[in-house]
C-alpha positions in Angstrom: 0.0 0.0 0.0 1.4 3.5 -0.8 2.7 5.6 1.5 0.2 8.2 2.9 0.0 11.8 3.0 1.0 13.7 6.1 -1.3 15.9 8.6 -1.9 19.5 6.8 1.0 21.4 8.2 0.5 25.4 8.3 4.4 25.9 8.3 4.9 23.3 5.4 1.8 25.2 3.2 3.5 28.6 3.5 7.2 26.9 3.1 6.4 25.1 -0.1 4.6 28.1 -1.8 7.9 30.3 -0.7 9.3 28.4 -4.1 7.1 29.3 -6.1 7.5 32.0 -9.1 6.1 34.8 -9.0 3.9 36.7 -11.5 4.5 40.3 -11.0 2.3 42.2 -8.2 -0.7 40.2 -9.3 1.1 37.0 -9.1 2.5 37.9 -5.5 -1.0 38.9 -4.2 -2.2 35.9 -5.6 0.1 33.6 -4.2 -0.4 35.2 -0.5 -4.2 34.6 -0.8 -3.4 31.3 -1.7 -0.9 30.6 1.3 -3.3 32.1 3.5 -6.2 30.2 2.1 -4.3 26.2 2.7 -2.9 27.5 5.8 -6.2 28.0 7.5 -7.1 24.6 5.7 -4.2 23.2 7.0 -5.5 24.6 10.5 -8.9 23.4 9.8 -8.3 19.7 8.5 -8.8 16.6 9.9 -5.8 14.5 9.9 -5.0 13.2 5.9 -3.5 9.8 6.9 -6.7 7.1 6.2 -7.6 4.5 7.9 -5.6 0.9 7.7 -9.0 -0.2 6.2 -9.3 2.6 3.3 -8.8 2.1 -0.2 -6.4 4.2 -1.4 -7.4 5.6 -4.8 -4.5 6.9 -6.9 -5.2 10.4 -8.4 -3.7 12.3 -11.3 -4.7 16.1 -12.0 -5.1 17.5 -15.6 -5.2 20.9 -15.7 -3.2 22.8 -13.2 -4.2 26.4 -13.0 -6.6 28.4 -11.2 -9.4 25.8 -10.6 -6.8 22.8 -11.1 -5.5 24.5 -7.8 -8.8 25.0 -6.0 -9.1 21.5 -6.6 -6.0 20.3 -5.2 -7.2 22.3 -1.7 -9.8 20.4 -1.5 -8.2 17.1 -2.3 -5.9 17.4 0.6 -8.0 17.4 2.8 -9.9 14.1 1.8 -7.9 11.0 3.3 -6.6 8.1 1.2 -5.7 10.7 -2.0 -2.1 9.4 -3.1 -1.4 12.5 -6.3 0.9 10.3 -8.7 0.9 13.1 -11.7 0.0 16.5 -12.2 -0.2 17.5 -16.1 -0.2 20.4 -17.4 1.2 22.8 -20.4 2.8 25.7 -18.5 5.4 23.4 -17.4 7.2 27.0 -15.9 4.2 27.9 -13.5 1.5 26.0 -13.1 2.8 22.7 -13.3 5.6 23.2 -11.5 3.6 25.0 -8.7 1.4 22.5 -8.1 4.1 19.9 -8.1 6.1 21.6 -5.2 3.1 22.3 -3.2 1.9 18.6 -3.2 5.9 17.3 -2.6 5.2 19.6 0.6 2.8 16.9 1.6 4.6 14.2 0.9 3.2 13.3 -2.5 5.5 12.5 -5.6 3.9 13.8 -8.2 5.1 12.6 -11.8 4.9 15.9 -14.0 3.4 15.8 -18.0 2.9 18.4 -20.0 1.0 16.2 -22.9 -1.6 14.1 -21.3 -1.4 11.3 -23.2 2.1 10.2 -22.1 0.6 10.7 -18.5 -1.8 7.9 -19.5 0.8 5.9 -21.0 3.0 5.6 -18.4 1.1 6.3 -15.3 -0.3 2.5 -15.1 -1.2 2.9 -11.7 -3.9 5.3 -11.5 -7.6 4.4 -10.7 -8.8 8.3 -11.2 -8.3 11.3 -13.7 -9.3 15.3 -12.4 -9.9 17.2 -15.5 -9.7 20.7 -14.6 -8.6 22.1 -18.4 -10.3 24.7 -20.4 -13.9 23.8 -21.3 -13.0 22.9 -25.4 -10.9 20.2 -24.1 -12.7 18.9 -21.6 -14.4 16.0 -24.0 -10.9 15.5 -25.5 -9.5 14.6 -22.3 -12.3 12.9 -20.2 -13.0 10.5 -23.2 -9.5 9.3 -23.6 -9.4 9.1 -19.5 -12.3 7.0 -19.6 -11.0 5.0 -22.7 -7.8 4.4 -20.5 -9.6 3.1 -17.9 -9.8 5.7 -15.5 -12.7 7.1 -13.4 -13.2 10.6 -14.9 -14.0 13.9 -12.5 -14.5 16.6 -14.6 -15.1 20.5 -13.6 -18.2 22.0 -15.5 -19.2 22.8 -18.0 -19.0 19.2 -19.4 -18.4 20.4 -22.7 -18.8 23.8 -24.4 -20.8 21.7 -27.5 -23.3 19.6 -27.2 -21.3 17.0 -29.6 -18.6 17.0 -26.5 -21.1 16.3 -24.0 -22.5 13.7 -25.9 -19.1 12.1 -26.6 -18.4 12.0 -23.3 -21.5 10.3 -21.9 -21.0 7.8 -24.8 -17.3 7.4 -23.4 -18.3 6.8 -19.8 -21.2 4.2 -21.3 -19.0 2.4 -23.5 -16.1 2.3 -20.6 -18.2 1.3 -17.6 -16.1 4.3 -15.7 -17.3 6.8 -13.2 -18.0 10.3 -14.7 -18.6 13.1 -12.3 -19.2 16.5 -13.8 -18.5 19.7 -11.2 -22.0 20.6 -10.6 -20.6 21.2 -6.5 -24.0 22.4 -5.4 -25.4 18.8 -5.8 -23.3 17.2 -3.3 -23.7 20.6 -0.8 -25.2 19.8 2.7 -27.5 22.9 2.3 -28.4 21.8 -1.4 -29.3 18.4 -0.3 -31.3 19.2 3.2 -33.5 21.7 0.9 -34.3 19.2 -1.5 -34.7 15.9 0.2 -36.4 17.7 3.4 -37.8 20.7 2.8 -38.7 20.2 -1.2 -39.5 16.1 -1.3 -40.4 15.7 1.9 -42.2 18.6 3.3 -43.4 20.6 0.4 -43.1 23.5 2.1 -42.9 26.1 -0.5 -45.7 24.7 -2.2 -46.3 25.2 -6.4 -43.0 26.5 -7.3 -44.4 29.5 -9.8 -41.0 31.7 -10.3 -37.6 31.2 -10.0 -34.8 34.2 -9.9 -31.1 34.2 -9.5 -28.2 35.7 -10.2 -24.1 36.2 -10.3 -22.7 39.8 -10.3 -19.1 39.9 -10.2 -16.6 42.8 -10.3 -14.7 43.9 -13.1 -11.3 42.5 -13.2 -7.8 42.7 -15.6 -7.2 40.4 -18.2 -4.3 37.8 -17.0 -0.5 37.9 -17.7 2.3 36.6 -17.6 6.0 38.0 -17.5 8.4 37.6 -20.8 10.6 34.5 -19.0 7.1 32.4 -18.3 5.8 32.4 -22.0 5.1 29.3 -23.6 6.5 28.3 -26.6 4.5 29.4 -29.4 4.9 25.6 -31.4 3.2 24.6 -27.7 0.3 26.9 -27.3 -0.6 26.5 -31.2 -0.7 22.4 -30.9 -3.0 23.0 -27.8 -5.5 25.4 -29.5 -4.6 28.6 -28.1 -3.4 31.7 -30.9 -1.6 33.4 -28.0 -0.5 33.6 -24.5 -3.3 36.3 -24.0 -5.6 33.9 -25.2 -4.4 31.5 -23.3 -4.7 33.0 -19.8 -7.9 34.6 -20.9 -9.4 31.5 -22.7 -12.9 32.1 -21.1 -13.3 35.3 -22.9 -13.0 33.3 -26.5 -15.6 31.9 -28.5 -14.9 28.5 -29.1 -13.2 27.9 -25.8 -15.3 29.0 -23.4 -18.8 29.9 -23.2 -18.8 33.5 -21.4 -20.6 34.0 -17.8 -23.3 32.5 -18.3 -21.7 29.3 -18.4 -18.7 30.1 -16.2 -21.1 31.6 -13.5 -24.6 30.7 -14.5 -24.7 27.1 -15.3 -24.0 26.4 -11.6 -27.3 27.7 -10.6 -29.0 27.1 -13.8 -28.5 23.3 -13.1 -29.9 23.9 -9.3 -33.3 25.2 -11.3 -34.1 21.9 -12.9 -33.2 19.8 -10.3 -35.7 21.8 -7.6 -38.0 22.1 -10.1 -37.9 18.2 -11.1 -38.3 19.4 -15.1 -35.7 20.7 -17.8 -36.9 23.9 -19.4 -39.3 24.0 -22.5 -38.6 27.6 -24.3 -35.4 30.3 -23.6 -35.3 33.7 -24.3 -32.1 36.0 -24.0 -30.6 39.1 -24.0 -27.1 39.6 -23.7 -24.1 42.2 -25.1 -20.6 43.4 -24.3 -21.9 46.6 -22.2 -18.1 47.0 -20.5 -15.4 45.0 -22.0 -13.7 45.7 -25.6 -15.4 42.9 -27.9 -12.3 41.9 -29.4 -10.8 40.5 -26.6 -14.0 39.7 -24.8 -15.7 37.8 -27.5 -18.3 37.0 -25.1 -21.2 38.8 -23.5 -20.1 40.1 -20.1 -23.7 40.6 -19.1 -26.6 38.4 -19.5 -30.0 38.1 -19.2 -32.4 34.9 -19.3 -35.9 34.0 -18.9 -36.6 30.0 -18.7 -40.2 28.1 -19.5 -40.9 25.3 -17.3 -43.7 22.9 -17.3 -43.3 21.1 -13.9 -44.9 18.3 -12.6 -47.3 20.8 -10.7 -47.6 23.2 -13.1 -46.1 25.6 -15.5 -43.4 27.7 -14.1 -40.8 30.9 -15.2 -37.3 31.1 -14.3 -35.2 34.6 -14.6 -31.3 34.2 -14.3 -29.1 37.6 -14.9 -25.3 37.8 -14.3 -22.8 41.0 -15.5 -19.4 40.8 -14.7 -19.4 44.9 -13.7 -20.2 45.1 -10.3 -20.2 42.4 -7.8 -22.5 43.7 -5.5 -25.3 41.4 -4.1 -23.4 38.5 -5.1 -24.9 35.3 -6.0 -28.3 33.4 -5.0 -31.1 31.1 -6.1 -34.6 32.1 -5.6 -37.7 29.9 -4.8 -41.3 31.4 -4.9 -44.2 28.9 -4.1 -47.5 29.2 -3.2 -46.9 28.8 0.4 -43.3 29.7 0.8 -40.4 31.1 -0.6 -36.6 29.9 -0.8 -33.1 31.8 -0.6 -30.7 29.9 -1.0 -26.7 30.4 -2.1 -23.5 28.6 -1.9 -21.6 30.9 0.1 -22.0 31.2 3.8 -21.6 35.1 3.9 -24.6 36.1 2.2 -27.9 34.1 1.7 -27.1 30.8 2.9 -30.6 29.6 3.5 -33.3 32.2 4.8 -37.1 30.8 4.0 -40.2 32.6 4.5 -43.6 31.5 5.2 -46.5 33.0 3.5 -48.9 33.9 6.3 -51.9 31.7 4.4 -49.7 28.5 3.9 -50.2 26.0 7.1 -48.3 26.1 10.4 -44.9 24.9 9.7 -44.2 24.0 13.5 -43.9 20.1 12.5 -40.9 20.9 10.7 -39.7 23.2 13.4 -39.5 20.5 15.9 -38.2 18.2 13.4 -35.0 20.3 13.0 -35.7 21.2 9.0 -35.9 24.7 10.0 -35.3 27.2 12.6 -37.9 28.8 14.7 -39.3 31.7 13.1 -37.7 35.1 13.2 -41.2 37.5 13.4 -41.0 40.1 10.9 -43.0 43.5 12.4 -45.4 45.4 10.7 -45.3 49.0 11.3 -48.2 50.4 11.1 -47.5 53.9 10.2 -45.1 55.0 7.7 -42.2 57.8 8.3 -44.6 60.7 7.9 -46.9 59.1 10.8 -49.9 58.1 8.0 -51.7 54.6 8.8 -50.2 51.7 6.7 -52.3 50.7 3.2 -54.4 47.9 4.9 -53.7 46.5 1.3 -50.3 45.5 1.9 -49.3 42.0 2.3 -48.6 40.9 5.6 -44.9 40.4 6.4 -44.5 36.5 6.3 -42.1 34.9 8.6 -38.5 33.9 8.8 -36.7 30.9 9.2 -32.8 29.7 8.0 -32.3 26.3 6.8 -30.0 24.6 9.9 -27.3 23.2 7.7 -23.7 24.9 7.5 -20.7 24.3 5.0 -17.7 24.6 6.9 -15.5 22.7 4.1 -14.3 24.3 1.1 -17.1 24.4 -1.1 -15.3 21.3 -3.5 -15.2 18.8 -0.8 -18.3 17.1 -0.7 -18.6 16.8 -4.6 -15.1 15.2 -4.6 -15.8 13.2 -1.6 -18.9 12.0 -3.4 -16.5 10.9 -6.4 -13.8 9.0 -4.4 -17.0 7.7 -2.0 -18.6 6.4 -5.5 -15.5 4.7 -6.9 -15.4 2.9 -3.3 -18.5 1.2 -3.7 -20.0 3.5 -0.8 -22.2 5.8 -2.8 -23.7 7.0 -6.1 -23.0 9.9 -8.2 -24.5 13.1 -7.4 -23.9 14.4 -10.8 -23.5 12.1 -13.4 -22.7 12.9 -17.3 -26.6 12.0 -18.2 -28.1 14.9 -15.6 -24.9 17.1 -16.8 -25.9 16.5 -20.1 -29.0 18.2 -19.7 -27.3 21.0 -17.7 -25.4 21.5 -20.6 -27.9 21.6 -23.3 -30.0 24.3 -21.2 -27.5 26.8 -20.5 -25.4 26.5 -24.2 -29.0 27.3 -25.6 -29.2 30.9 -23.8 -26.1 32.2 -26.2 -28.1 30.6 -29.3 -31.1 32.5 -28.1 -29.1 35.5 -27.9 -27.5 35.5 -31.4 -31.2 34.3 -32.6 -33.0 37.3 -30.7 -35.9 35.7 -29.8 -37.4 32.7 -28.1 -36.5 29.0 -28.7 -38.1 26.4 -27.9 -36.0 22.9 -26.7 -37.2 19.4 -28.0 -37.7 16.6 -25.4 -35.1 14.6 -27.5 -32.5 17.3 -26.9 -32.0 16.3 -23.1 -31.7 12.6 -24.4 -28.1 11.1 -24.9 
């Protein structure tokens, strides 16, 4: 049995970082936030050596920058992980600083820069991380899974439909574990809602309207210094015209999909599984309001309006996101008959606050059941500032509860833990490629029904693989 892993060590995180190259200011900023960030990991985690019992599951990670990284935090953290290879093609920075990082904790890491020698030689691995840019995503999983190898992929799955398809062919054909990044499916929060409050419960009601959004702040195009360029020869045979493009791939039609697939297919996937139904029409609106179109190629704000016939009725779901201010954040928003869910990933802002209409029945069962809080009365005030009587019209405030369920892992870990859990024989997927699949085909339709300028309407057989 290999070797495992050593406890998180705060001293060894900010030790093996202090080797890393630096990318100017930005790249020093960076790499502080980072050190800070797996130190207080390191503080937080529960000691990495597993269990005599535990199958280790040997681990290779494709795709070593910014979410390759995020990633890797959370891997650490989840005992029996032995890292045997870390590929990537920016062999001078990302590659090599993921490779001395992991080395800090005692893994060996084998380093690629061409994937397919990784798969050639690296005989013993059970599992593949693809965290590469979306247009190779389907490139990379299917030739994992043709290897042999269980497949975790980040979203989107694919930024064509023919890529997502190929890819739940591949995982068909190979017998293979596919996971697609969907995170919210494996969240604690995301499940109580559903499976208690949603399934069990009911207590929102008929789900009518849906609203969410992700606002987030302008920021600079990456770099890179002169002495960390890749080789032209290399970024050409990997699809990228530049080093701009290359650091900025998400901005370029044809290798990424823009925000609303960076930021809105998260949430967009959270509306059809709440809603138990993939959407019927799309209509969109979208433009380059900020950003110089030709080196932002896609939209930098969005907005969306989704038809949905449930299996209680017809429904509407609005998603926006701009990448201008970040105010306000990101959410999802529930609104039934009877009650009303907000509900967001992050634990600063909207984690879970639900609100009883004051006609919908007594939720106190639940209460004492420990699916909700206690209610947080909302007053009325019966006068306004200028001391004239309330509108008797107005609805009356309805009250407050929080869902009981907190994060406290990075916001990775339980979708990865679901992965290694399912290639142990101790649980299912919580994202397979075949619900991922349909994901994809409803958020990749929102740019067509931009470009198009009016509403589409998707066929049942488009969800079907």
């Amino acid at each position: 049995m290999a070797d495992e892993p050593k406890k998180l060590d705060r001293r060894d995180v900010l030790k093996g970082l202090s080797t890393l190259p630096a990318l100017g200011l930005f790249g020093y900023a960076w790499q502080k936030q980072r050190a800070y960030q797996q130190a207080r990991a390191a503080e937080a985690a529960a000691p990495a050596h597993a269990p005599a019992d535990l199958q280790v599951i040997n681990i290779a990670l494709l795709g070593a920058g910014a979410q390759g990284q995020v990633l890797t935090d959370s891997m650490l953290r989840i005992p029996g992980l032995r890292f045997r290879a870390v590929c990537d093609i920016w062999t001078e920075y990302n590659q090599k600083r993921v490779v001395n990082s992991l080395k800090k904790f005692k893994h060996a890491p084998n380093a690629y820069d061409d994937y397919r020698e990784m798969l050639d030689k690296e005989k013993e691995l059970d599992a593949v991380i693809v965290a590469t840019p979306d247009f190779w995503h389907a490139q990379h999983a299917v030739d994992c899974l043709k290897a042999g190898k269980h497949v975790y992929c980040e979203k989107e799955m694919s930024n064509t439909l023919e890529g997502a398809r190929r890819m739940v062919a591949a995982q068909r054909e190979s017998g293979k574990l596919l996971q697609i990044g969907h995170q919210r499916r494996s969240n604690p929060r995301y499940l109580h809602c559903y499976n208690k409050l949603l399934q069990e419960a009911h207590l929102l009601g008929r789900i009518v309207t849906v609203y969410g959004q992700w606002n987030r702040g302008v920021t600079p195009d990456l770099g890179a210094p002169d002495r960390y360029v890749i080789p032209q020869a290399r970024l050409t045979q990997y699809g990228f015209k530049d080093m701009h493009q290359f650091r900025n791939w998400r901005w370029y039609k044809g290798k990424g999909g823009g925000p609303i697939v960076d930021l809105g297919s998260h949430q967009i996937d959270i509306y059809s599984w709440y809603l138990g139904a993939n959407p019927s029409h799309v209509m969109a609106s979208g433009g380059n309001l900020y950003y110089d179109p030709k080196t932002h190629e896609w939209y930098d704000t969005v907005m969306a309006v989704y038809d949905y016939d449930t299996p209680l009725g017809p429904a509407k779901a609005y998603y926006s996101t701009q990448t201008t201010n970040g105010s306000q954040g990101y959410f999802e928003n529930f609104m039934g008959d009877q009650g009303t869910l907000l509900i967001s990933e992050s634990e600063v802002n909207y984690a879970g606050q639900l609100y009883r209409d004051p006609n919908a029945p007594a939720w106190d069962e639940w209460v004492q059941k420990g699916y909700v809080t206690a209610p947080k009365e909302q007053e009325t005030k019966a006068k306004n500032d200028s001391g004239a009587i309330a509108d008797v019209r107005e609805s009356v405030a309805p009250d407050q509860h929080t869902v009981p369920v907190t994060l406290r892992d990075p916001y990775h870990q339980p979708h990865l833990q679901n992965f290694f859990d399912a290639i142990r024989g101790k649980a299912t997927l919580n994202c397979p490629a075949e619900e991922a699949f349909q994901t994809a085909v409803a958020v990749l339709k929102v740019n067509e029904a931009i470009e198009a300028k009016m509403p589409l309407a998707f066929k049942p057989e488009e969800f079907k693989v």
